[in-house]
N, C-alpha and C positions, 0 to 999 in steps of 0.2 A: 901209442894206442890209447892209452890211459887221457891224454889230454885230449886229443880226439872225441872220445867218449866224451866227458866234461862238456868241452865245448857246445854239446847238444843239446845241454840239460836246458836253457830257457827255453826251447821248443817243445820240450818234453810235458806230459800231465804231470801231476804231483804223483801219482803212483809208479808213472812208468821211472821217473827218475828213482825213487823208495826202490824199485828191484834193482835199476843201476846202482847205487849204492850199496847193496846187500853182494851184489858182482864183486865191486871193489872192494869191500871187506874181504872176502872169503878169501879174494886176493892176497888181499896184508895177509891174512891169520897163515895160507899158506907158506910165504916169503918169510914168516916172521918165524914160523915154526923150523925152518932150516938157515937162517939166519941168526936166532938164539941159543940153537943146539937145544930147547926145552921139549916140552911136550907136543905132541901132534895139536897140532890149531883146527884141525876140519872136527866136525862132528861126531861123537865119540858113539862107540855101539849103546843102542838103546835109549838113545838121544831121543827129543821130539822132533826134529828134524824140520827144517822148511817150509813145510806143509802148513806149520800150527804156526798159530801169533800167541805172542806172551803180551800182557800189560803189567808197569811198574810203575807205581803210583804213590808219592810219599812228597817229602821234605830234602831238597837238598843239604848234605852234610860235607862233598869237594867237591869242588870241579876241577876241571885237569883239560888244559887243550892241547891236542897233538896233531899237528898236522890238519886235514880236511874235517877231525873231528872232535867230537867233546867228549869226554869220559863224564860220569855223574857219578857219585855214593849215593844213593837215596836209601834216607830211612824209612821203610815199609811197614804196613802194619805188623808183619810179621817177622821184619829185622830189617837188616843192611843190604842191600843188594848193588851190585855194579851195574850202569849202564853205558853207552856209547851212543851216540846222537851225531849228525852232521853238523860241523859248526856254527854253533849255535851261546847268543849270547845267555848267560844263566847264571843268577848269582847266588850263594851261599844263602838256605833258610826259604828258600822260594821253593813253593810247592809246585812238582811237574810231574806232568801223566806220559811216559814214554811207552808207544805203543805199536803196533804189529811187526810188535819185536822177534826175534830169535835169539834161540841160547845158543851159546857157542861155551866147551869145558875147555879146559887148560888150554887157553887162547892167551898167545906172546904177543903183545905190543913191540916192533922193532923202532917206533918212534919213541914209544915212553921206557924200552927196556928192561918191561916188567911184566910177569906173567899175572893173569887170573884166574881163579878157580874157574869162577863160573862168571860170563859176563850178558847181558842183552844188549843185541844190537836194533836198533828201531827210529825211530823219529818221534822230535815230541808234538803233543798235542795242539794241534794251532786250538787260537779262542779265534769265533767269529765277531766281527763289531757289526752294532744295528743295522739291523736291513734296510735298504731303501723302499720307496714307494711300491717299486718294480717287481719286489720280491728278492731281487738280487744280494747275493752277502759278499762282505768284504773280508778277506783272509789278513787275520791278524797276526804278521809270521812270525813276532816273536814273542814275548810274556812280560814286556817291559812295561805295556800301557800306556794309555794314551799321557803325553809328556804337556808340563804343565806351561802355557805359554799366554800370552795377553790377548782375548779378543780383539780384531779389527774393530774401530770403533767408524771406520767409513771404507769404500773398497778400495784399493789398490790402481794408483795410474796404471791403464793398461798397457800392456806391451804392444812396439811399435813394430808395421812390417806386416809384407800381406799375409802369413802365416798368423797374427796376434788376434787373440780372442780372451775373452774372461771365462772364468771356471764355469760359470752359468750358461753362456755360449756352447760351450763343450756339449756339456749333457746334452743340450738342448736338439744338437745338432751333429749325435755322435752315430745316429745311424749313417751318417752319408760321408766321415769323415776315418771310417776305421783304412789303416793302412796310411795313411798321409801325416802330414808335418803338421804340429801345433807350437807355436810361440805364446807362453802365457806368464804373467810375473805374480808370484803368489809368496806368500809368509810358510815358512816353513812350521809344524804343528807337530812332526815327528815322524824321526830318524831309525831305521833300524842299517846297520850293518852287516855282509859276508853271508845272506842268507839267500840260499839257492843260487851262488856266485855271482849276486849282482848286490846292491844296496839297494834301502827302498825310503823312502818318505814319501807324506802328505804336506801338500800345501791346501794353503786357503788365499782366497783374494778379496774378499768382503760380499761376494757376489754368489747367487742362489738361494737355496731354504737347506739351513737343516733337516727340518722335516721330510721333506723330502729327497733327503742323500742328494743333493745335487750344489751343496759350497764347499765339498770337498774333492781333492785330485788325488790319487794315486801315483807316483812316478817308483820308475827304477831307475839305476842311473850306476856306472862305476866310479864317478865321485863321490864325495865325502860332504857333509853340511853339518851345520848346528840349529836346535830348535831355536826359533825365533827368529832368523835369517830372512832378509826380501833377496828372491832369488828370478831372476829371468831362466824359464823352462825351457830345452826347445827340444820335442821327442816324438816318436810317431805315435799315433794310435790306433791301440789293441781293442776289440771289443769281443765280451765274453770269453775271456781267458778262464778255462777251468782248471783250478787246483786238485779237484778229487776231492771225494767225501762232501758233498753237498756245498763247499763253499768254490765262488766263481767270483771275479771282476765284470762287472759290465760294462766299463771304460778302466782303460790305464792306458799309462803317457810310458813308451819303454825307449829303453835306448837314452837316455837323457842328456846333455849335456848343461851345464848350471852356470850361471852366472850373475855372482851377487852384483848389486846392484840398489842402491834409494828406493826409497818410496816414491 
């Protein structure tokens, strides 16, 4: 059932998925509360229950990954507090906002084998990156930032095959192109991995403006790359994928398949 579910999560908004996982927790906290012999894991009388969002906002002090999630320590203005996040990459001393969270009291971890007093479960805060001409904003899914790589200093041979087009191309010509095949060979700019069960990077191919958000690609993809990488693309395209919370894609390349490749 559980895989099942998962498997729907790229179809999903960013919010519809937030309450599928808030499913699956309650889940664990159940399983785990009879599979530890500890304490009751559901919601204890006089709890704020479901209804309410918690925010925790501070400095990480551990992280801890277990299974589909990440535990946090974050030191808060007001002390220490646990948190739980979908896995997610997060390192020691990096400031994060985890938010429309819930508490959950004496909740046993059967993956980590260890109970908490008191823990929030939530998701962290994505950052947006600059908006396009369009208005449109790009979900920045995890806090690692943009990754530091060498300008093209001319564009990239373009990919061969009726599908190939340059990044410039794309935009240009993505109202008529959502749901079909794109071939494109771009320089990898950066990698994120295991978030919302897929990987995600940006390419560049020398081709577009900055200014107006149109030399960058989005892709998803369940292979793996490294920044600075020349990678032939080949993925369908989404257009206006909304994540919730004011941030959307107006073109992304999903499904991906990569293959490095020369300049």
């Amino acid at each position: 059932m559980r895989s099942q579910i998962i498997s729907q999560i790229p179809r999903m908004s960013f919010w519809s998925f937030f309450g599928l996982m808030m499913l699956l927790l309650a889940s664990d906290a159940h399983a785990g509360s009879h599979a530890m012999g500890g304490a009751s894991s559901g919601l204890p009388a006089g709890h704020p229950g479901m209804g309410q969002s918690e925010t925790v906002e501070g400095k990480v002090l551990e992280v801890i990954d277990a299974g589909n999630y990440t535990y946090l320590q974050i030191e808060t203005s007001t002390g220490q507090e646990w948190a739980a996040v979908p896995k997610s990459k997060v390192t020691v001393g990096e400031k994060v906002t985890v938010t429309n969270g819930t508490q959950m009291g004496a909740f046993t971890s059967p993956s980590l084998g260890r109970q908490f007093q008191d823990i929030i479960f939530g998701v962290l805060l994505a950052k947006p990156l600059a908006s396009s001409s369009k208005g449109s904003e790009n979900l920045e899914i995890s806090h690692a930032g943009p990754a530091a790589t060498e300008a093209l200093t001319a564009p990239l041979k373009k990919a061969e095959g009726a599908d190939a087009m340059t990044i410039a191309e794309l935009h240009e010509k993505k109202d008529a192109l959502g749901g079909k095949t794109v071939v494109i060979r771009g320089k990898v700019t950066k990698f994120n991995d295991g978030i919302l069960n897929r990987n995600w990077l940006h390419i560049e191919d020398g081709t577009g403006s900055r200014e107006a958000g149109t030399s960058d690609l989005t892709i998803t993809t369940q292979q793996t790359t490294e920044v600075g990488e020349i990678l032939v693309v080949r993925g369908t395209v989404r257009l206006d994928q909304d994540f919730g919370a004011g941030y959307r894609y107006a073109v992304l390349v999903e499904e991906a398949t990569l293959e490095p490749t020369a300049k």
